[in-house]
Each structure stands twice: as structure tokens, then as C-alpha cells.
ZAMARGU-4260 file (C-alpha; in steps of 0.2 Angstrom, whole numbers, plus 5000, padded with zeros to 4 digits):
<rodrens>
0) 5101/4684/5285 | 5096/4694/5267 | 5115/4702/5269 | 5123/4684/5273 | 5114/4677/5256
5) 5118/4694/5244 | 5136/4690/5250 | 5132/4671/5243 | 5127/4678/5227 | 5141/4690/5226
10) 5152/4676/5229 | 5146/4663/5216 | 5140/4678/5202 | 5155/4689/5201 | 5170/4681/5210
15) 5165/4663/5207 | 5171/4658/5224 | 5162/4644/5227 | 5169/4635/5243 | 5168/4650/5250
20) 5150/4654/5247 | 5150/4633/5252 | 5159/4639/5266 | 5146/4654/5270 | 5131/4643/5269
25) 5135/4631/5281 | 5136/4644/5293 | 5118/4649/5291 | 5108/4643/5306 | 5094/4632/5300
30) 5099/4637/5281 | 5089/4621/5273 | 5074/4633/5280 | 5077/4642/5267 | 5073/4646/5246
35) 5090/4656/5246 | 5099/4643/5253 | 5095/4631/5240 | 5095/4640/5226 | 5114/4644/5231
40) 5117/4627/5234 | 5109/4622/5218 | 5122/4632/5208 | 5137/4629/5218 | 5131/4610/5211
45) 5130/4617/5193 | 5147/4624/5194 | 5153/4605/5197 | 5143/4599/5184 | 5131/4590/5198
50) 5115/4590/5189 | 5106/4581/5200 | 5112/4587/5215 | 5105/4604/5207 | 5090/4598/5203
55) 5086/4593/5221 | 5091/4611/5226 | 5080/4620/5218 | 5063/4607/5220 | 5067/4608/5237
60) 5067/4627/5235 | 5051/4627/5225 | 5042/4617/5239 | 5047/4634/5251 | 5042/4645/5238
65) 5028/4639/5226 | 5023/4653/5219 | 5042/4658/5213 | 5042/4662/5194 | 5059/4663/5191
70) 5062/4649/5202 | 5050/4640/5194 | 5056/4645/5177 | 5074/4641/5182 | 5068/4622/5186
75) 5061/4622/5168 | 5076/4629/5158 | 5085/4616/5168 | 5072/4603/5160 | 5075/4607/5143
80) 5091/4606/5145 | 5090/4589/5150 | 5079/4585/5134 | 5064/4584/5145 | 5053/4596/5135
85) 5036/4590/5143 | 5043/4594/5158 | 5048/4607/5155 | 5030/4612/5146 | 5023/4608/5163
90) 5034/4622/5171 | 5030/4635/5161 | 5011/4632/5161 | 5015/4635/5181 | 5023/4650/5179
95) 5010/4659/5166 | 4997/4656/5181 | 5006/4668/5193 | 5001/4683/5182 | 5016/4694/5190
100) 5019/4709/5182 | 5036/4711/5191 | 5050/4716/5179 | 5064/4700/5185 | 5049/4686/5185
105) 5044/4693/5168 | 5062/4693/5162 | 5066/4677/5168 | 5050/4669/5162 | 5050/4676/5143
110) 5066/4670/5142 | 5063/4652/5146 | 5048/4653/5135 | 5059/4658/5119 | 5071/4645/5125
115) 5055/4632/5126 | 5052/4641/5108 | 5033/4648/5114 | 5036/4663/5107 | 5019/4669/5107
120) 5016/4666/5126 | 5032/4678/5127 | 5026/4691/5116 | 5011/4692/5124 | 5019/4694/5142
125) 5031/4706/5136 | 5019/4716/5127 | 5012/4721/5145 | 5027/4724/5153 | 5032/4737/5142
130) 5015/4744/5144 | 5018/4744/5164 | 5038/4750/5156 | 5037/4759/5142 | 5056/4766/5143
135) 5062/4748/5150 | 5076/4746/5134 | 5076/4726/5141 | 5060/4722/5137 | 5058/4733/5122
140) 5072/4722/5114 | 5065/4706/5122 | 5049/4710/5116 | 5058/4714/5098 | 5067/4695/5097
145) 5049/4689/5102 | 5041/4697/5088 | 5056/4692/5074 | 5051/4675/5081 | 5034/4677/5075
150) 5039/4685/5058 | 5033/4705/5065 | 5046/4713/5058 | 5037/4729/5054 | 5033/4727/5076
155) 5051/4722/5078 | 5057/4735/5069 | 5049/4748/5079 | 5052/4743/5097 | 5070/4745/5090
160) 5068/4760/5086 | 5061/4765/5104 | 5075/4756/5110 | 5088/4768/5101 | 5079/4783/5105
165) 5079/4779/5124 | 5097/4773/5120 | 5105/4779/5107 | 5120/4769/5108 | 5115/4751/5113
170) 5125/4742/5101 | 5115/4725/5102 | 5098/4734/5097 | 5109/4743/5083 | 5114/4728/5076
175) 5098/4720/5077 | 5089/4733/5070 | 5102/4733/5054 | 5095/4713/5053 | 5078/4717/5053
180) 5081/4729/5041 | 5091/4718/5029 | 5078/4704/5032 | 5066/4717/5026 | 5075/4717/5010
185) 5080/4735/5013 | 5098/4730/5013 | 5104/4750/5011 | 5099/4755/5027 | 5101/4740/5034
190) 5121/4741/5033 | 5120/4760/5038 | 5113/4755/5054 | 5126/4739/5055 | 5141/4753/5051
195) 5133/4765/5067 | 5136/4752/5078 | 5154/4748/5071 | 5164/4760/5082 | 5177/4755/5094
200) 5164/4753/5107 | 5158/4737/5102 | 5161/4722/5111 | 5169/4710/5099 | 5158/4697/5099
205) 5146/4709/5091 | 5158/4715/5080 | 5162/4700/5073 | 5145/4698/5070 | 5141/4715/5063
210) 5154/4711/5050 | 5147/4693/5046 | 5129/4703/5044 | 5136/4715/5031 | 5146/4702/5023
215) 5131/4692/5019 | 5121/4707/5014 | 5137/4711/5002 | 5136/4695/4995 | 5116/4698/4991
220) 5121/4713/4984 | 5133/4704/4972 | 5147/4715/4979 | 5158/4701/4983 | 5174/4710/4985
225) 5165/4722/5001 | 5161/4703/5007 | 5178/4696/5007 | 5184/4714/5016 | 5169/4711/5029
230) 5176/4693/5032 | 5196/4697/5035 | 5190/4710/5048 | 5185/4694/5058 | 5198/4685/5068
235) 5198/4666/5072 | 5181/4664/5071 | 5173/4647/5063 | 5155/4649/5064 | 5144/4641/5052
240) 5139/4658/5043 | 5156/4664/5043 | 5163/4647/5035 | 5145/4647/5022 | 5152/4667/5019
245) 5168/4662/5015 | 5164/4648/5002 | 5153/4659/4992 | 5163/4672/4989 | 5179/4658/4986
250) 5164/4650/4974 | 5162/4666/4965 | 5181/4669/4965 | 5181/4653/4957 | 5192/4645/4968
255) 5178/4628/4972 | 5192/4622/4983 | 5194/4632/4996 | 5175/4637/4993 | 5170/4617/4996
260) 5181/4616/5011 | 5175/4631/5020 | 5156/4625/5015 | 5159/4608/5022 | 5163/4616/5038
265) 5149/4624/5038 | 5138/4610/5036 | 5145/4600/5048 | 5143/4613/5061 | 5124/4616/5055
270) 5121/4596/5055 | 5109/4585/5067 | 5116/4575/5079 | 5107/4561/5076 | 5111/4564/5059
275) 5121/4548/5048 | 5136/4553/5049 | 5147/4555/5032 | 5165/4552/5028 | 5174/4565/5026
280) 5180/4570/5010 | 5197/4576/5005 | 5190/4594/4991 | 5207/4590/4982 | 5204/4574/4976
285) 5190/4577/4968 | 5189/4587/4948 | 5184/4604/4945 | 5171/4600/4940 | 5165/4590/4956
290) 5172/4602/4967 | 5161/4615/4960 | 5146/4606/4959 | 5147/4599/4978 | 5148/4619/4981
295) 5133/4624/4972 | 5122/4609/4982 | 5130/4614/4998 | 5125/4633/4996 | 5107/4626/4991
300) 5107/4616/5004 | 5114/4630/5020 | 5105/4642/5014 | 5088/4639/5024 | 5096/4630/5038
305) 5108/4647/5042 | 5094/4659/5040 | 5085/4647/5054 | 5100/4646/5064 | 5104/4666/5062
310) 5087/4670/5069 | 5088/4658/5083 | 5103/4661/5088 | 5098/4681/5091 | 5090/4679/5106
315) 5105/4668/5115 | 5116/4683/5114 | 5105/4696/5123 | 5101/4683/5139 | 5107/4686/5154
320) 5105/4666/5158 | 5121/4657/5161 | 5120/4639/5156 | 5132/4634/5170 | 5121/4638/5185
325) 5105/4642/5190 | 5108/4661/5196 | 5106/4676/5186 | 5107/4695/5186 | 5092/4699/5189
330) 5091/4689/5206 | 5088/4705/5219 | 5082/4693/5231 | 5094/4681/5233
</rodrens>
């Protein structure tokens, strides 16, 4: 039976097969017995966008496993997801009770409670995981995105650097250690660390983040040329810091056209959905004058919100959760 659901899991996490893995599971004698059968069920419903179908799924599968912490904090991510947030408040305070110290229920647990934005509650159970794990690189960096959450950067900062002692050549802890750095205000070492992990190596959706990093640190530096050098090294991207990038370094260029275009990209991207929404303007009907002055408001203005959204936005590129089902990597069970 445990072979038939690894087969499953195989089938929908790597070969996204899923009417076969259908197929599978309705051989499974009594297969509604089971949490496993469920869980499957639940994201062969996510792949087809079947939320509540899911849903069921996994409650049922909670109700045959209770005590579950990734199952439970599965159920929750789902919640948030759905803009239920007490809900999904209620789930996580289930899952703290279970006191596991097993690394997958801590994993998957500390990340819904980063996504929930209990940081402290993550820390906390990190913190004694690495204890239990002190050469786990995982939940070193975990722990580090926690703690950046909370503003412990000198904490961060360390677990970082145990991270790259025990792996030398982890890109992501590379990159994130340059940040910390920078955020430090020790923008020198801060790019030296960025450039160590700039090798061919890198997958490129860190590389393109490493360059909008130094780029923004160039810019702080005044060394807007280094900036603009950063930035060309980035292809097709149009994320909110890379558009904010652009328009300061067109600002100091002193081309307010271009630098109010790629500004208001920026803040579009960056705005509230329930936000009013404005009228689009056209940067070339408007004088020099305008233009420019629109720029310097819109710098003000993206400033605070792309530091917010930089630092929040760490953590999502280090998860192994997939938004689209309910199954992760760390399932050895399944």
C-alpha cells in the first residue's frame, strides 16, 4: 500500500500525470480509508483548480489523521489563500500544540506561519530545530528569513554564515547574506558577497536578482552608471524593483520620461487591489517640468513600499510549497 501511494506522489510531483495517479487511486481497495489517499485526491483537485473539492480532501484526511502537522498546516495555507485568515489562525494554533520536533512537520509548519506572517512563532520553532540540527542548512536559512522578519539581522547574519560554512556554495544563502549585509549599511561587503554567488552556477531567477540587489546598492552608492550596467544584465524582467531601478537611474540621467514611465510601472505593480484606480497617464504629454516632478513623488512614494515588498518577498523564493497543490517535497510519507 505505502509503495502504490509513493508511486501517487511520484506521479503528481515530478511527472504531473495526474489521470494516471486518478487512475492508481481508484485501484486502491478501501482507499477513502486512508489520509494518503486524500491528500492525493486533494491535489489532483488543485491541479484542476477544484478548490473545494480539495478542501474536502484534506478535512477528510485530517479527520484520519488529527494530529497531522503538515496536514494540518496544509489545510491552513489553503485558508489564507482563500482570504480566510482566522481560519486559518485557528489552524496554526492546532498545529503549535503537536510539539513535533520532526524536521518535515517543523518545515512545513514555519512556513505557513511566515506565510500567516507569525514570525515570531516560526523563530521560535526553528530556533529548536536547529538545536536538534545544527548542520541542517534548511533550517538555518529558515530560521535566518525568520529573524530578518523580526529585524535580527545581526541573528540573521549569522545563521548565514553557518549556512555557508556547512555549504559553501548555496547560492540563495549567498545572496541573502549580501542583503543582510547591505541592509546593514555595509554596502562593500555586501556586493562582494552578491559577486561570489554571481558565477555561472546560479540559477537565473537568482541572478537576476543578484543584479537588481547590486543595482540598488549602486544607486545608494551614487554610482549610477555600475547601476544601469547591473540592470542590462537583466533580461525581460518587469518586476516592481527592477522598473523603481530603472527610473532612478533614467531620473538621474535626466531623462524624467523614460524614468516616469518605468516608475509608474512600478507603482502599479506595487499598488492595493482595493486601491481607486487612476487613469493612466501618457509621461509625454506632460512638461519637463511635470515629468520630473511626478518622478521625484513617485521615488518618495516606492521607496518604503519596495523595501516592504523586497523583504517579504525573500522567503517565497526559498519555499518548497507549490501554490498549485497541496503536496510538497518534504512528504516522505505520502
Amino acid at each position: 500500500m505505502k509503495s502504490t501511494f509513493k508511486q501517487v506522489r511520484s506521479l503528481i510531483l515530478k511527472e504531473k500525470n495526474f489521470p494516471e495517479a486518478r487512475r492508481i487511486l481508484a485501484g486502491v481497495p478501501d482507499g477513502e480509508l486512508y489520509s494518503p489517499y486524500h491528500v492525493a485526491m486533494a491535489a489532483i483537485a488543485r491541479s484542476e483548480s477544484d478548490t473545494a473539492v480539495a478542501m474536502a480532501h484534506l478535512e477528510k484526511a485530517l479527520s484520519l489523521a488529527p494530529d497531522d502537522i503538515r496536514l494540518i498546516s496544509r489545510i491552513g495555507k489553503l485558508r489564507l489563500q482563500e482570504g480566510n485568515t482566522t481560519l486559518a489562525q485557528e489552524y496554526a494554533n492546532r498545529a503549535l500544540q503537536q510539539k513535533s520536533s520532526k524536521k518535515s512537520d517543523v518545515t512545513a509548519l514555519a512556513s505557513f506561519l511566515q506565510q500567516l506572517g507569525d514570525y515570531t512563532n516560526a523563530a521560535s520553532i526553528l530556533r529548536h530545530a536547529v538545536l536538534e540540527n545544527p548542520n541542517d542548512t534548511k533550517l538555518r536559512r529558515m530560521l535566518a528569513l525568520a529573524q530578518l522578519q523580526l529585524g535580527q539581522l545581526d541573528d540573521c547574519e549569522r545563521n548565514l554564515n553557518n549556512c555557508l560554512r556547512l555549504d559553501p556554495k548555496n547560492h540563495y544563502s549567498q545572496i541573502l547574506l549580501g542583503e543582510i549585509l547591505i541592509a546593514q549599511g555595509n554596502k562593500v561587503r555586501g556586493l562582494a558577497v552578491l559577486r561570489t554567488a554571481d558565477n555561472d552556477e546560479c540559477p537565473s531567477k537568482l541572478k537576476e536578482r543578484l543584479s537588481i540587489d547590486a543595482a540598488e546598492c549602486y544607486i545608494d552608492l551614487a554610482e549610477y552608471s555600475a547601476a544601469k550596467d547591473e540592470l542590462t544584465r537583466v533580461q525581460n524582467s518587469n518586476s516592481p524593483r527592477f522598473n523603481y531601478c530603472w527610473g532612478k537611474v533614467q531620473y538621474q540621467e535626466g531623462d524624467y520620461e523614460f524614468a516616469l514611465t518605468s516608475l509608474m510601472a512600478a507603482s502599479k505593480s506595487v499598488a492595493h487591489e482595493d486601491a481607486p484606480s487612476v487613469p493612466p497617464i501618457d509621461p509625454s504629454s506632460l512638461t519637463v517640468e511635470d515629468q520630473k516632478t511626478r518622478c521625484q513623488k513617485l521615488i518618495q512614494d516606492l521607496s518604503s513600499k519596495l523595501e516592504k515588498l523586497r523583504v517579504s518577498g525573500i522567503q517565497a523564493d526559498d519555499t518548497s510549497f507549490n501554490q498549485s497543490t497541496v503536496l510538497d517535497s518534504v512528504d516522505e510519507d505520502f
